[in-house]
N, C-alpha and C positions, 0 to 999 in steps of 0.2 A: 579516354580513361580519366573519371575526376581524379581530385586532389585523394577522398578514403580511398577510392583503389590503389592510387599512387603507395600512401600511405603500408597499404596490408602488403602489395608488394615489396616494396624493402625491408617487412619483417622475415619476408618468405625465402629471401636471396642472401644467402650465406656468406657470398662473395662479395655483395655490396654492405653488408654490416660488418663483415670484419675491414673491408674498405675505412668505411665510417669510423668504425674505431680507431684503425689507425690515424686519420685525417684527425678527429679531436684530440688524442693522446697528443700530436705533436703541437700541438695548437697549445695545447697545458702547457707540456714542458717549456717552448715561448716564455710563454705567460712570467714563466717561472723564472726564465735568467734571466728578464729585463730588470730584475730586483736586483740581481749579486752585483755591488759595487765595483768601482774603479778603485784600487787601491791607490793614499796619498791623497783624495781629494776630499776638501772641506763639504759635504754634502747641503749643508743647512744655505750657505752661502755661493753655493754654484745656483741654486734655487732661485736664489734672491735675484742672481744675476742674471740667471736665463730669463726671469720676468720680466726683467729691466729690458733685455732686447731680444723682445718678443717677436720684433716686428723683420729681422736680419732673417740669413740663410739658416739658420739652425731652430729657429723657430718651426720653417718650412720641413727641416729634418726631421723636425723630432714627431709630426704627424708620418712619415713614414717609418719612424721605430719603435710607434707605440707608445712613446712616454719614456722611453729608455735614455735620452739625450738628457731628458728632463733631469731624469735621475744621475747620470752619466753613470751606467751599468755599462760592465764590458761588451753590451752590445749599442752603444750610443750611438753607432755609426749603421747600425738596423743592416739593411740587402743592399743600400745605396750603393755601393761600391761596385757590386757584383754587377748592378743593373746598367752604371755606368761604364766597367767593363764590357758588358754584353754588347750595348750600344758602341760602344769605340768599335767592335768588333765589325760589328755590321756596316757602319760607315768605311771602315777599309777596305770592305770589299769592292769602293765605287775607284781606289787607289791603287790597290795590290788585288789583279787577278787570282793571283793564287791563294787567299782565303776565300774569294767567289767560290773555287773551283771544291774547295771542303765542304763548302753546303749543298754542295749536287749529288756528292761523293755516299750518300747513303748513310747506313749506322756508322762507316766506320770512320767518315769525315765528321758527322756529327760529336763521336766520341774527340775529335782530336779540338774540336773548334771548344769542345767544354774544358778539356786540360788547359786549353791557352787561356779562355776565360778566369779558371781558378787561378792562373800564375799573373793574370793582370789584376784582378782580384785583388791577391796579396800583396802586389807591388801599392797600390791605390791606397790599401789599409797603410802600409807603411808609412807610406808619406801623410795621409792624411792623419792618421794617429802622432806623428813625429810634430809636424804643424800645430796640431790642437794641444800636444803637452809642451811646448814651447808656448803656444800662446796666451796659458792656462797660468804660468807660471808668473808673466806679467800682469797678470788680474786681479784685481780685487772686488768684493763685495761696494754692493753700495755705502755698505755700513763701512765701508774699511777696510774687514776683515780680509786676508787672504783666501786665495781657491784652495794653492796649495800649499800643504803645509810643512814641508821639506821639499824645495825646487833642489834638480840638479841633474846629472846623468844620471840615477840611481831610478829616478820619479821615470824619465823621458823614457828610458827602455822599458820599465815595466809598463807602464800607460800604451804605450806604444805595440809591447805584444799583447798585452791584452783588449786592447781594441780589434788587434787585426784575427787574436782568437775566437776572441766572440764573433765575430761577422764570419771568419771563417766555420764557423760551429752550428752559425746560422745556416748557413747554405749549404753545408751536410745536412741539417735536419729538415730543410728545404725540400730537399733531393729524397731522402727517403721517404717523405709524404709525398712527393710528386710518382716516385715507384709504388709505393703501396696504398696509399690513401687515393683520394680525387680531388682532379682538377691539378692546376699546376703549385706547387708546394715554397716556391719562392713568393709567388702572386697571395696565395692564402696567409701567409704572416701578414704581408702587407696590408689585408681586409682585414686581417685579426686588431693590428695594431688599429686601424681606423677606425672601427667600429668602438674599440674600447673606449675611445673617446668620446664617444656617444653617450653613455652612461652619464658620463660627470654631469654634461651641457643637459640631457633631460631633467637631473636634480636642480641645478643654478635654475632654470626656468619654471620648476617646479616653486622656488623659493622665491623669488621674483611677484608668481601671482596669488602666494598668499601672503608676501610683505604688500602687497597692492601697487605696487611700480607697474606689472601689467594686467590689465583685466582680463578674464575671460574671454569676451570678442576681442579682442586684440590677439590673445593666443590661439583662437581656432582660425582669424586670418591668416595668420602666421602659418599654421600647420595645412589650410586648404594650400598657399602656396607653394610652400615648398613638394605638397604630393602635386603639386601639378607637375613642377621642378623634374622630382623624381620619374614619371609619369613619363613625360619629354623628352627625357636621358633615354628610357627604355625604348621608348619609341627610335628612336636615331639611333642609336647600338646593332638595332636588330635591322635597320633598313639597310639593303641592299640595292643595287642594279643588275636583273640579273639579264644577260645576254643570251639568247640560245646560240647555242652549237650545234651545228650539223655534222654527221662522219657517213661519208659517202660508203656506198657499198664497197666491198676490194675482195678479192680470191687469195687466200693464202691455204695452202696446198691442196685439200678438197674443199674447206669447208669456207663458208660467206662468213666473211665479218662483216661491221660496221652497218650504218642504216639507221642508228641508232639519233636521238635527240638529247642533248642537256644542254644543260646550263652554267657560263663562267659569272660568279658572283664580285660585285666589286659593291666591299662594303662604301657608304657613304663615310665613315669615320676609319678610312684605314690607316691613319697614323697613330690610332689608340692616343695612349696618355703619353707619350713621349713630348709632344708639340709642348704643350704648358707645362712642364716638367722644366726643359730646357729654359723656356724664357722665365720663369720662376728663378730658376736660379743665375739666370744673366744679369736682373733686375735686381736681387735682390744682395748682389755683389757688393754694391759701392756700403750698401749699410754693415755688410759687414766688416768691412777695410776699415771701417770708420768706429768700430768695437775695438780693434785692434791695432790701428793705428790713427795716432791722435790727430789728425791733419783736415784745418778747417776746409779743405776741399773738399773730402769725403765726407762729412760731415753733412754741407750745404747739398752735396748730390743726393745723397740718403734723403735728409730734409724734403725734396721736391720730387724724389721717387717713394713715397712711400705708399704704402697698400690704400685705396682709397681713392687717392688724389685724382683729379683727372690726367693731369701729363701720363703719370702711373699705367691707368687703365690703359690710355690709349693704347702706350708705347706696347704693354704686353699683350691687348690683342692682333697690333701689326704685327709682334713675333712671332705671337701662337699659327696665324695665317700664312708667314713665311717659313715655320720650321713643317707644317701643315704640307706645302707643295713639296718642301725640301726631303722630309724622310719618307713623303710616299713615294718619290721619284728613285729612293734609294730600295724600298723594300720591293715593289714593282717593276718592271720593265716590260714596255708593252712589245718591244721588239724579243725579248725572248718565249713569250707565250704566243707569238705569231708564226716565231720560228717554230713550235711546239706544237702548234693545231696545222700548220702545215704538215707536217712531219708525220701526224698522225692521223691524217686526210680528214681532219674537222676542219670546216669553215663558217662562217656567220652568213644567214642567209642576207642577197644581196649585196654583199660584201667581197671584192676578191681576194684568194689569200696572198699572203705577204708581205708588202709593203703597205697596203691600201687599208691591210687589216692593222696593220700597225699603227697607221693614223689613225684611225677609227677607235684605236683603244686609247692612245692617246688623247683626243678631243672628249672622249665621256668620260676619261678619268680625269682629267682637267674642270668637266663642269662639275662634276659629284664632289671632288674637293673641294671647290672653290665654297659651295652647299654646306661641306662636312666640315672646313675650318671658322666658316661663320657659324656654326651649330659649336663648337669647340669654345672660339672664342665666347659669343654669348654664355652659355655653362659655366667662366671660369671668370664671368665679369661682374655675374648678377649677385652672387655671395658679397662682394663687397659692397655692391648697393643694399644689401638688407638690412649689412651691419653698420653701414656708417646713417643710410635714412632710417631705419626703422629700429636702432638702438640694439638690436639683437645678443642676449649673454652667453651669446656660442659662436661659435666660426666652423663651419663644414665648407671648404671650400670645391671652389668647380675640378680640381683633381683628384680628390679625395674621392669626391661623388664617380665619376668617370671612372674610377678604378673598383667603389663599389660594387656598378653596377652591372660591370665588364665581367669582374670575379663570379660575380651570383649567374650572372645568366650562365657564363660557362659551367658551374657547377650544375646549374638544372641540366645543361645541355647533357653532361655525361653521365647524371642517373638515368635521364632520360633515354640516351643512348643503352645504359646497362639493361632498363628494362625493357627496353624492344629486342635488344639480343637475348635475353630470358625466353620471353613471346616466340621469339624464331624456332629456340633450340627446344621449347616445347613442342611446338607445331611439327616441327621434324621426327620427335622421338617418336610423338602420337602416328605420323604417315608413317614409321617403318613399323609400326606394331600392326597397321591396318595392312600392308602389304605382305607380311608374314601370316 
C-alpha cells in the first residue's frame, strides 16, 4: 500500500479520524497551558536567568516541557516527574517482589501499579515544586532584579500546588489521548514539546544565511548530515534480533496444538531513552548546585563538566553504556522467558530448554547491547560535536532525537496496524456475504 492509499484510507475510517482528532485536540490544549503563568514570578527576569544557565539541569528540562520551564507556566516541571515515578517503579521491582508480581497480574495489577505511579507522582511534584520555590526566592536576575517578587509561605504553597497541578493535569490529559487518540499520550507531549522547538532553530538559521555568517553549501552540509543522522536513528530503532521459536506438537483433549514457528525479537536499543536520560541528569547535577549554591567547589566541577568538554563526553557515554546493561537487565530477564517457552513447549532450535536457553539468552542480549549502547552513546555524543566544531545556532540533542524518532515510528506502527484491521474486517464481511 503507497503513501495516496495510505492517505485515502484514513479519510475512509471513521475511527481513525475521530482518533486523530482526538490526538491533535489534546496536543492544542498542551500547547495552551504551557502559557498560563506561575503566580508571584517576575517573568521578564526568570528569562534573563534561565539564559544565564542554559547549560544546568533545567535547561535539559525545559526541552522536555516544551518551553514551559522557560516561561515557568504551572507546567514547568512538563511529564518529568510521572516518567521518573514510573522508572522508580520499575526498578523496585529488581528489590520488592511484590510490585514484580503487579505487572503479571493483568488489567487489574496494571490499574494498581498506575494509582501508585499518580501517588508518587504527586509526592515528586511536591518536593520538587517546594525546592524550586525556595530556591527561586534566593535568586536574582542578572540585572539584579528579583525572581520573586513577594517571597514567603504565601509565594511557597501557591508555586508549589501549582506545579504539582499542572503536571498533574498533564497526565490526565496524557491518559485521555493515550485512551482515545494514538499512540501513547504521555510520550506525544513530550514529541509535541520537542518538535516545537524546531521552529524557532529553523528561523535563527534561516537568519544566519541571509545575514552571511553561513553560506549555502555550508547549510546543505549541515542538513545532508544531520538526515544521515536521522537516517541512522531509524535504522537502529527498527533493528531487531530476532530468534525463532519452535512449539512442539502436544494433545490437549482431541484436538493437536502446537507445530507452529515464531519469532522472540530482542530489540538492539532496548533501553530506549532512559540510558541518557539518567546520565544527563547525573552530570548535569554539580552545575546546578552551583546555581544555587554559591560554593567554589561546585563551581570548578560545573567548569570541567560542562556539555562539550571532552572529560564531559567521555564520562556521559561510559554512563549512557552502563545505565544501557543496567535497565536492560531490569526490564528483561532471560531466565523468566526460559521458564515461559518451557512452559509452553517452545524451544530454540538446537538449543536445550531451561537453563541452556537461559544462557543463550543471556550471551545475545549481552552482545546486541553492548551494539545498542555504543549506537546510543554515539547519538547522544555527536550533537555536541556539531555545535561546539561546526558553530551550529540550534541544539537538537541525541535524546530529544531518540525519543523523536521512537514516538513517530510507534505512531506509524498503529495507523498502520488500524489499517490492516480495516483490510481484515472487510475481507470477513465480504466471505460472509459470498457464503450466504
Amino acid at each position: 500500500m503507497n503513501g495516496r492509499e495510505n492517505l485515502l484510507s484514513l479519510a475512509n475510517i471513521p475511527e481513525l479520524k475521530r482518533r486523530l482528532f482526538y490526538l491533535f485536540l489534546g496536543l492544542a490544549i498542551y500547547r495552551f497551558s504551557i502559557h498560563i503563568p506561575t503566580p508571584g514570578i517576575n517573568g521578564e527576569a526568570f528569562l534573563s536567568l534561565f539564559q544565564h544557565a542554559s547549560g544546568t539541569i533545567f535547561g535539559f528540562m525545559d526541552i522536555f516541557s516544551g518551553g514551559a520551564l522557560r516561561r515557568f507556566s504551572i507546567c514547568a516541571l512538563g511529564v518529568m516527574p510521572y516518567i521518573s515515578a514510573s522508572i522508580i517503579l520499575q526498578l523496585m521491582t529488581v528489590v520488592y517482589p511484590t510490585i514484580k508480581e503487579l505487572y503479571k497480574e493483568g488489567p487489574e495489577g496494571k490499574r494498581k501499579i498506575a494509582y501508585y505511579t499518580r501517588y508518587l507522582t504527586v509526592l515528586i511534584c511536591l518536593i520538587q515544586g517546594f525546592g524550586i520555590a525556595i530556591g527561586l526566592e534566593r535568586m536574582t536576575a542578572p540585572n539584579g532584579v528579583p525572581i520573586v517578587s513577594d517571597p514567603g509561605w504565601t509565594f511557597r504553597i501557591i508555586t508549589t500546588v501549582s506545579l504539582t497541578a499542572g503536571t498533574m493535569f498533564l497526565v490526565w490529559l496524557g491518559e485521555q489521548m493515550t485512551e482515545h487518540g494514538i499512540g501513547n499520550g504521555i510520550s506525544m507531549i513530550i514529541f509535541s514539546g520537542i518538535v516545537a522547538g524546531i521552529f524557532p532553530a529553523i528561523s535563527r538559521t534561516i537568519k544566519f544565511v541571509q545575514t552571511g555568517e553561513f553560506s549555502v553549501f555550508y547549510l546543505l552540509l549541515i542538513l545532508v548530515l544531520l538526515i544521515g543522522i536521522l537516517a541512522f536513528t531509524c535504522f537502529m530503532e527498527m533493528s531487531q534480533r530476532r530468534i525463532p521459536i519452535h512449539y512442539a506438537r502436544r494433545q490437549v483433549g482431541r484436538q493437536v496444538v502446537g507445530g507452529q514457528t515464531s519469532y522472540l525479537p530482542l530489540k538492539i536499543n532496548t533501553a530506549g531513552v532512559i540510558p541518557p536520560i539518567f546520565a544527563s541528569a547525573i552530570l548535569m547535577f554539580p552545575a546546578t548546585l552551583a546555581s544555587f549554591v554559591p560554593i567554589s567547589v561546585f563551581k570548578q566541577i560545573s567548569e570541567f563538566l560542562r556539555p562539550g568538554a571532552i572529560l564531559y563526553e567521555t564520562i556521559f557515554a561510559a554512563l549512557i553504556v552502563f545505565f544501557c546493561y543496567f535497565y536492560t537487565a531490569v526490564v528483561f530477564n532471560p531466565k523468566e522467558v526460559a521458564e515461559n517457552l518451557k512452559k509452553w513447549g517452545g524451544f530454540i532450535p538446537g538449543i536445550r530448554p531451561g537453563k541452556a536457553t537461559e544462557e543463550f539468552l543471556d550471551k545475545v542480549l549481552n552482545r546486541i547491547t553492548f551494539i545498542g549502547a555504543l549506537y546510543v552513546a554515539f547519538i547522544c555524543v555527536i550533537p555536541s560535536f556539531f555545535i561546539t566544531k561546526l558553530n551550529l545556532p540550534f541544539y537538537f540533542g541525541g535524546t530529544s532525537l531518540l525519543i523523536v524518532v521512537g514516538v513517530a515510528l510507534d505512531i506509524m506502527g498503529q495507523i498502520e496496524a488500524h489499517l490492516i484491521s480495516r483490510q481484515y474486517e472487510s475481507f470477513i464481511k465480504q466471505s460472509k456475504l459470498k457464503i450466504k
